[in-house]
N, C-alpha and C positions, 0 to 999 in steps of 0.2 A: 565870753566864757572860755574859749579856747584859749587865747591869751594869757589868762591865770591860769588853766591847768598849764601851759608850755613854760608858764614863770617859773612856774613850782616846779617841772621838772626839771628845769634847765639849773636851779639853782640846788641838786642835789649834788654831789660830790663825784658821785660814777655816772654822770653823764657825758664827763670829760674824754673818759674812755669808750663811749659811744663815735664809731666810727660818722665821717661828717657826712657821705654820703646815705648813710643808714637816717639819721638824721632829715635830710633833703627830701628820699620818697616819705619818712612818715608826714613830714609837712604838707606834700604835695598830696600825698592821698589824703590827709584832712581835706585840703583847699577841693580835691575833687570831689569828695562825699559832699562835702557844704555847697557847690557849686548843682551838683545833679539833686540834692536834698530840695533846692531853691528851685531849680524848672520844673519840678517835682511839683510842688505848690501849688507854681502858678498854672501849670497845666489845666490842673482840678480845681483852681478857683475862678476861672475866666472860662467862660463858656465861652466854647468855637462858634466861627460861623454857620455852621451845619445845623447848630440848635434852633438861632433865630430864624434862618431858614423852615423848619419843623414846626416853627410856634406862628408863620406866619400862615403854613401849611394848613394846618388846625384851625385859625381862624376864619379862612376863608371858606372850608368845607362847614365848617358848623352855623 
């Protein structure tokens, strides 16, 4: 998705005059949102060792 909105930007007329460093960080801070967006994720969807640790905890008391 990013790819097409950067198409469409990049094929506008005054982005010529968008200096090339200015350029460089917006690309880079995309690449770093989508990069911490994604350990982000996976954080929250993989339960840590700690859990299965807790769930073994529980069964053995109960």
């Amino acid at each position: 998705m990013s790819l097409v909105a950067f198409s469409g930007v990049a094929g506008n007329p005054r982005f010529e005059t968008y200096p090339t460093l200015d350029v460089i960080r917006l690309m880079t801070a995309g690449a770093g949102f989508g990069v911490a967006l994604v350990l982000l994720i996976q954080f929250f969807k993989f339960p840590g060792p700690r859990s299965e640790d807790k769930k073994e905890k529980e069964k053995g008391t109960s």
